[in-house]
C-alpha positions in Angstrom: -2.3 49.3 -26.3 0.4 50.7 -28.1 1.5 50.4 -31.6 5.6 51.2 -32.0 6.7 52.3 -35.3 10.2 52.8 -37.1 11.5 53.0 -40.6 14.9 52.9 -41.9 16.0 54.1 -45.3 19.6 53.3 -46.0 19.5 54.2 -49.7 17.1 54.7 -52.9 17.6 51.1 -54.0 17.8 49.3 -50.8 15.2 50.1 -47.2 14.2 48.3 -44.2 10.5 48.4 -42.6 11.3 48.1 -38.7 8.8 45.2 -37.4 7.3 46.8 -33.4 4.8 44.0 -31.7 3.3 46.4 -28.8 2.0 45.0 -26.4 0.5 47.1 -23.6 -0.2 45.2 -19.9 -2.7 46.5 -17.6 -2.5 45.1 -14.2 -5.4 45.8 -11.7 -5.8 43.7 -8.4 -9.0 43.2 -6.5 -8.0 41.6 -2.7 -6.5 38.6 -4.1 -7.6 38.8 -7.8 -5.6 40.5 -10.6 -6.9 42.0 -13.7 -4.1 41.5 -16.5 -4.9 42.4 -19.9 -1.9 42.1 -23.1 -2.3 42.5 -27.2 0.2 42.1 -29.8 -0.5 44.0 -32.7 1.0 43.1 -36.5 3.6 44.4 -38.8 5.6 43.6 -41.7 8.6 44.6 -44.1 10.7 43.4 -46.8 13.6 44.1 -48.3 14.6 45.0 -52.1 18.0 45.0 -53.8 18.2 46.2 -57.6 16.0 46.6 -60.3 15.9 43.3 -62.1 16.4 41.1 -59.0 14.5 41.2 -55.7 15.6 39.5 -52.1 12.8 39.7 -50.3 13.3 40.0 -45.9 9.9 40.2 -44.0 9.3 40.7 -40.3 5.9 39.3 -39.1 3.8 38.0 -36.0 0.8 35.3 -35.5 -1.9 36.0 -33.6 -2.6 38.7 -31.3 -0.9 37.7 -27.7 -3.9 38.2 -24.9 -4.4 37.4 -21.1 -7.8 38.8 -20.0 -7.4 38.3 -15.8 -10.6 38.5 -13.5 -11.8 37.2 -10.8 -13.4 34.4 -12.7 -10.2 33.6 -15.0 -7.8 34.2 -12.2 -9.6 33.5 -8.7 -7.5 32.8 -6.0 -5.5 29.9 -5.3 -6.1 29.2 -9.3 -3.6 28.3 -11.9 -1.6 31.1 -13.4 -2.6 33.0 -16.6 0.0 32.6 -20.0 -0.3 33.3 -23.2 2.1 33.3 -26.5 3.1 34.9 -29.6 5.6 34.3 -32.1 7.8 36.7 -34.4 9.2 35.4 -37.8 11.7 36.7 -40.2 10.9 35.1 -43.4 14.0 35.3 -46.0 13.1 34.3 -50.4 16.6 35.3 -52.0 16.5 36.7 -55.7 15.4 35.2 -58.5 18.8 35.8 -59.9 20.9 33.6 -58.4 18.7 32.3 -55.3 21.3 33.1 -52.5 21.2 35.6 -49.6 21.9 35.9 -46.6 21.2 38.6 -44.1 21.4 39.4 -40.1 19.0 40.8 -38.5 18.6 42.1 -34.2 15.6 41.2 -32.0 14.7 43.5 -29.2 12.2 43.0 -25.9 11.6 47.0 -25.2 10.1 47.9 -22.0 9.8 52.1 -22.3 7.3 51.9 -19.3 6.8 50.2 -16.2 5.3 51.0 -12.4 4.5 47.6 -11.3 6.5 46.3 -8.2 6.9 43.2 -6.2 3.7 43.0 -4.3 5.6 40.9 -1.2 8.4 43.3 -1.7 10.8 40.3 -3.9 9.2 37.7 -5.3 8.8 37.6 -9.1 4.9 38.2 -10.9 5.7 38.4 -14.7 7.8 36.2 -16.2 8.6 36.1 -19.8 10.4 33.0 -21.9 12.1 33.2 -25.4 12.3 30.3 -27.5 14.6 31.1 -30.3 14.1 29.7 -34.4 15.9 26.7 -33.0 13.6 25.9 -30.7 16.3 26.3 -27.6 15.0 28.5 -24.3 16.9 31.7 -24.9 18.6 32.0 -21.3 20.9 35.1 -21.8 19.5 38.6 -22.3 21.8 40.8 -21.0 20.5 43.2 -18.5 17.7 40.4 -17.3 17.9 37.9 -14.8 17.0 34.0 -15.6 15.6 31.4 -13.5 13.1 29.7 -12.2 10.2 31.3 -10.6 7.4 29.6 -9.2 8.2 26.6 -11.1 8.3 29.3 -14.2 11.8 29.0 -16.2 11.9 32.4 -18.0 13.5 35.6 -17.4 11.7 38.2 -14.0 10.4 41.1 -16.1 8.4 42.1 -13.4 10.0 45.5 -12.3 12.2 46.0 -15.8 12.3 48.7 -17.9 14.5 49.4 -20.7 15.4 47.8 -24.0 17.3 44.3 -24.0 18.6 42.7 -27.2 17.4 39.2 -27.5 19.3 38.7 -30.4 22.4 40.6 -32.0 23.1 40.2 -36.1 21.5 37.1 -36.1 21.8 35.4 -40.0 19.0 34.0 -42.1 19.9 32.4 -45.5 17.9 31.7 -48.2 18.6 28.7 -51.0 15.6 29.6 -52.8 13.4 32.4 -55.0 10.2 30.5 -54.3 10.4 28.8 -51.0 11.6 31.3 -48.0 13.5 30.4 -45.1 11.5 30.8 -41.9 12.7 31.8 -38.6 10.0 31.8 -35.1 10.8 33.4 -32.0 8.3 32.5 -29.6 7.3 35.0 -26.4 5.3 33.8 -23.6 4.5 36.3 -20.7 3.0 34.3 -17.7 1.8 36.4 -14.8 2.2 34.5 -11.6 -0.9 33.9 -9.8 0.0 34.3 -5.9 -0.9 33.5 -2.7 0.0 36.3 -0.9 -2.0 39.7 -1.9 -1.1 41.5 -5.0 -3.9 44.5 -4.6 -0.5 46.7 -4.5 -0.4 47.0 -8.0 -3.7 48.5 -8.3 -3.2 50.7 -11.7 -0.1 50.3 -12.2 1.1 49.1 -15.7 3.5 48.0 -18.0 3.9 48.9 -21.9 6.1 45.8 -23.5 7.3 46.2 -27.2 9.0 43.5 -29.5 11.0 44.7 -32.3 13.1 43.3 -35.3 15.2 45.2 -37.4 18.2 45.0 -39.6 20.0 47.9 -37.5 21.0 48.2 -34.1 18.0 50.2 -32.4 19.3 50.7 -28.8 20.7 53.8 -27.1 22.5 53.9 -23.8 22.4 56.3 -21.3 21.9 57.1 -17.9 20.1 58.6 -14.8 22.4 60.1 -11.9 20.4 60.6 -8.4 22.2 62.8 -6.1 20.4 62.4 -2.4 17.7 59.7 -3.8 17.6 56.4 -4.3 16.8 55.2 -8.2 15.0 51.6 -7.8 17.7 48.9 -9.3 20.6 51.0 -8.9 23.6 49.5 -10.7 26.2 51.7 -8.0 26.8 54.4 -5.9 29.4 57.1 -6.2 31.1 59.8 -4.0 32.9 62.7 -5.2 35.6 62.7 -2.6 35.4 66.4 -3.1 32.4 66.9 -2.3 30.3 70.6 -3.2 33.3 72.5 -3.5 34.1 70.9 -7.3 31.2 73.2 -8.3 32.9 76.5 -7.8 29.7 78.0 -6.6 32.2 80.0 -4.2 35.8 79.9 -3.4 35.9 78.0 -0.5 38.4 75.4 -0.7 40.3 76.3 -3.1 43.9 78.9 -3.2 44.1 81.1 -6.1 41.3 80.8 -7.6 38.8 83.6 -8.9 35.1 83.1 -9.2 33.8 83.9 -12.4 30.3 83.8 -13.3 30.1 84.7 -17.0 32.1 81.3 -18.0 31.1 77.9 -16.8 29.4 74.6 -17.1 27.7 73.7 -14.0 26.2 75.9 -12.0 26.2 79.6 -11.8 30.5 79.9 -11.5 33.3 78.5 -12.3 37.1 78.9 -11.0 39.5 81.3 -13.4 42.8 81.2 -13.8 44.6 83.4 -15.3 48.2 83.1 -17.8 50.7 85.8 -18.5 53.9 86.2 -21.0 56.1 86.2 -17.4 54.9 82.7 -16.6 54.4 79.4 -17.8 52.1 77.5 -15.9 48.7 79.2 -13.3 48.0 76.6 -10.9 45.0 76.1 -8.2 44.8 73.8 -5.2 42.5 73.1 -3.0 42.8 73.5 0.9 41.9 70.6 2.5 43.6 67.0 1.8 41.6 64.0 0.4 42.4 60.7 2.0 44.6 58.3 -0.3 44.7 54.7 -0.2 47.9 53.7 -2.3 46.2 50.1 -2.9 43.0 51.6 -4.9 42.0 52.8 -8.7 40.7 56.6 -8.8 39.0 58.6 -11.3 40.3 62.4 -11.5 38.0 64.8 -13.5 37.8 68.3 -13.9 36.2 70.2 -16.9 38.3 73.3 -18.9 37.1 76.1 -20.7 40.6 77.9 -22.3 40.8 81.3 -24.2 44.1 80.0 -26.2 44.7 76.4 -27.0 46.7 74.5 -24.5 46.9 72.0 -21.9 46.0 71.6 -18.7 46.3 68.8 -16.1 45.4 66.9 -12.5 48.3 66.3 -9.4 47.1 64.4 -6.8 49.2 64.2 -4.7 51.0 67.3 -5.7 53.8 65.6 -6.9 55.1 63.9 -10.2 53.7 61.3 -11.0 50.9 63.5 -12.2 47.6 62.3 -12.0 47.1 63.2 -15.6 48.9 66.1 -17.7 49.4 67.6 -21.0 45.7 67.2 -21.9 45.2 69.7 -24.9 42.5 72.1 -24.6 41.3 73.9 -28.1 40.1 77.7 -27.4 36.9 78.4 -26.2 35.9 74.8 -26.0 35.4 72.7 -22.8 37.2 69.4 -22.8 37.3 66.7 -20.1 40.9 66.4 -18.5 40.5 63.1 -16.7 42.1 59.5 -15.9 41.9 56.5 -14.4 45.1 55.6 -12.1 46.5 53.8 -9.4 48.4 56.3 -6.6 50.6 53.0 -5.9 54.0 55.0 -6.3 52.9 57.3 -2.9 52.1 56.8 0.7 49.3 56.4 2.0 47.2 59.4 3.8 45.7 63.1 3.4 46.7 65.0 0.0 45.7 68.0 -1.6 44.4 68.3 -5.5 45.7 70.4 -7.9 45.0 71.4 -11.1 47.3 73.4 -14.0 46.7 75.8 -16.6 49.6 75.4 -18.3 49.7 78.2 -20.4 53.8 78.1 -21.9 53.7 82.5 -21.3 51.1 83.2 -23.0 48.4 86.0 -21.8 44.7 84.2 -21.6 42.3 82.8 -19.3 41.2 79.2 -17.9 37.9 78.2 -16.8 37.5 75.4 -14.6 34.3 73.4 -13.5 32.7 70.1 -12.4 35.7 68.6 -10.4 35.5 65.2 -9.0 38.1 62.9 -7.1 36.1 59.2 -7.3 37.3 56.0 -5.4 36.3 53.1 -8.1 37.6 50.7 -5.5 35.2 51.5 -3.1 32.0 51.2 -5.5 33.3 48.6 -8.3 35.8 46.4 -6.5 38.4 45.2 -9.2 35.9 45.7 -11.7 35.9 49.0 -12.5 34.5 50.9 -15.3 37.3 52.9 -17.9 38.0 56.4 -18.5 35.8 56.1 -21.6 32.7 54.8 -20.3 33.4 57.5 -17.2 33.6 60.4 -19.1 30.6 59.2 -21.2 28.3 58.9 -18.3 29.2 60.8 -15.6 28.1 64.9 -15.4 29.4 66.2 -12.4 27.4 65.7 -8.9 28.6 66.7 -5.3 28.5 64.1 -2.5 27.0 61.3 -3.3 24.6 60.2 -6.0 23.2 56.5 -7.3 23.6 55.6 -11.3 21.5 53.6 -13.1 22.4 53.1 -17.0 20.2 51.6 -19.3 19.4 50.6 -22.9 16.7 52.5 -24.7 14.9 52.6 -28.3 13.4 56.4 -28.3 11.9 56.0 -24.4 12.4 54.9 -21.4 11.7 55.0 -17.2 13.3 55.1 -14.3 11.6 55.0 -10.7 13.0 57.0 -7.7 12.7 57.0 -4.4 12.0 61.1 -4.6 12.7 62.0 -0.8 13.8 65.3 -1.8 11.2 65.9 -4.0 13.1 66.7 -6.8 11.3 68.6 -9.9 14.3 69.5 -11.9 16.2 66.6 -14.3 19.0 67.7 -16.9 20.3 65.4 -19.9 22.6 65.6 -22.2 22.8 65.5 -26.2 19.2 66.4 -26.5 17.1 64.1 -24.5 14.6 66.1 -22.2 12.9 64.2 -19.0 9.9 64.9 -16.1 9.1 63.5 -13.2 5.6 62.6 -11.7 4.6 62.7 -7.9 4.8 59.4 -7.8 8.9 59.5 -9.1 8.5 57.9 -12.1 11.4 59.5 -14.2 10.2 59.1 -18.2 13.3 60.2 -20.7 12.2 61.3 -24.3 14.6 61.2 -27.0 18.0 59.8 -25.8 20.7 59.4 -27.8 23.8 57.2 -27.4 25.5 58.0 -24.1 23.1 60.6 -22.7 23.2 61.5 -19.2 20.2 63.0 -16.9 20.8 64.1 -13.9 18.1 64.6 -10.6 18.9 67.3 -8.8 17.5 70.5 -7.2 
């Protein structure tokens, strides 16, 4: 069991108590039988406003939600085990003028989860919403709905993560002695089988409900280079390959390895400006095959001793690929784009990059290069420069992404052929790994990135 608490202050006349439902599920499976065990635990907060007037917002929950799965309860062949439990906001305006009206989120949050699909695809744990309304809630995004064993409900079986059941949703109040009410009723139903389930033995789930007044969630993402993450959203190839790491020169022309500057690694590539020229350029060797019809994503990261710009060609040719992208001294910065090559010819093309340093005497770090087809792993619908830069770090070859929603935790599972011990995130967040490759990610912030790697 696990009880889940947050508070938000937002000033000294006016807080919000964050309602968290934990509800911790243990399954265990004996041959055929399962052992499946869930609790709910209670909350509350209000709301005040003023001194002399008083709206008063409270988050609460019923009874304790509880499925207790033996062999007796759950032989097989038997019917399968559910069991409910509803939030409620409950709104009493002011006394004052007995209005108010506020929104509020609703969040399912799954920070931990090892079960898997004991045939290898069909749905175990199902879990329906019914909303104040009394309507089956059947979009979460993130979560598939359907019917599953004659179960209408969203498969929750493998999930992890944090999904918002409800965004800003509105309760208004009429009165300053009878409150508004709002349910939201959760059922989790664990599928009783035919087939054997014993492959869960031990494994669990930790399932949290929380309402709040504030937007809770945080996305980021796990990058796998060489390993499979479980539910991979896509797969990515740097067309570059190892060589945008600048561990050693090979690849590039006049480039210098430097190893007291640089981002990934243990080098990076310097370039470097004089007062006799106006521009220090670096290209690499080989050619990178271009298909005129397709979107790519060009990224390479700049550390620059004098503020100026710096830019992609590929081809080497105008139209750049992107150019004039200012870079503040002794900062890195991001020089990347998204772009069609629809103006050139099809076939093999070198990459360059530019220091464009307008004659003056300084230096140019480069690091993490990447030339991505988003063609190839998005089709038409490819992600933007924004949401690239965001949640990409740089990776050689090729390398699965998975990114999710989070409130403070959450878990990935890998396939961990490699045997990978070493994870990296950004803005922060720190992560381990198990034998087992269970990837659990403490503290992420919006848009943090981890990556696997050796």
């Amino acid at each position: 069991m696990k009880l889940f608490g947050k508070y938000k202050r937002k000033n000294i006349l006016y807080f919000l108590s964050v309602l968290i439902v934990g509800v911790f599920i243990v399954l265990v499976v004996r041959f055929t039988y399962a052992f499946f065990v869930g609790r709910v635990n209670e909350a509350a907060g209000n709301v005040q406003v003023g001194t002399d007037t008083v709206d008063d917002l409270d988050f609460a929950v019923g009874n304790p939600l509880s499925i207790d799965a033996t062999p007796t309860t759950l032989p097989e062949s038997g019917a399968n085990l559910t069991s409910s439990t509803t939030a409620t906001a409950t709104l009493t305006a002011n006394s004052t003028n007995s209005q108010a009206t506020y929104n509020y989120y609703v969040y399912l949050n799954i920070p931990s989860n090892t079960l898997v699909y004991s045939d290898g695809s069909t749905p175990e744990v199902i879990l329906t919403v019914t909303d104040p309304s009394g309507n089956n809630v059947t979009n979460i995004e993130g979560l598939t709905y359907g019917t599953f064993s004659g179960i209408a409900g969203f498969d929750v079986t493998t999930v992890s993560g944090a999904f918002a059941v409800a965004n800003n949703y509105a309760i208004t109040s009429s009165s300053s002695t009878s409150a508004t009410t709002q349910n939201w009723t959760f059922t989790l139903t664990y599928i009783n089988h035919s087939f054997d389930q014993s492959i869960n033995f031990g494994n669990s789930m930790s399932v949290e409900i929380i309402m709040s007044r504030e937007n809770q969630l945080s996305e980021f993402t796990l990058i796998g280079e060489g390993t499979e993450i479980v539910g991979s959203d896509y797969s990515l190839t740097n067309m570059l390959g190892d060589i945008g790491n600048f561990e050693t020169t090979t690849g590039w022309n006049n480039c210098t390895l430097n190893s007291s500057t640089y981002k990934y690694g243990s080098n990076s590539c310097l370039l470097t400006g004089t007062t006799t020229i106006s521009e220090t350029l670096t290209n690499t060797t080989g050619n990178y095959s271009l298909d005129n019809t397709h979107i790519y994503y060009g990224r390479v990261e700049a550390y620059s001793t004098i503020t100026t710009t710096a830019g992609i060609y590929w081809p080497m040719a105008e139209p750049s690929f992107i150019e004039g992208v200012r870079v503040n001294a002794n900062t890195w910065t991001i020089i990347s784009d998204v772009k069609d090559r629809s103006s050139f010819t099809a076939g093999g093309y070198p990459l360059r990059m530019d220091f464009n340093n307008a004659n003056q005497a300084g230096s140019m770090y480069f690091d993490g290069a990447m030339l991505i087809d988003l063609t190839a792993s998005y089709g038409s619908s490819y992600p933007d420069k924004t949401y690239l830069d965001n949640h990409l770090v740089y990776f050689s070859g090729s390398a699965n992404i998975k990114t999710i929603n989070a409130i403070d935790e959450a878990t990935f599972k890998v396939d961990n052929v490699n045997n990978y011990t070493n994870i990296t995130c950004t803005n922060g967040a720190t992560a381990t790994i198990d034998e087992a490759g269970t990837i659990a990610v403490s503290s992420p912030n919006q848009d943090t990135v981890c990556k696997l790697g050796a």
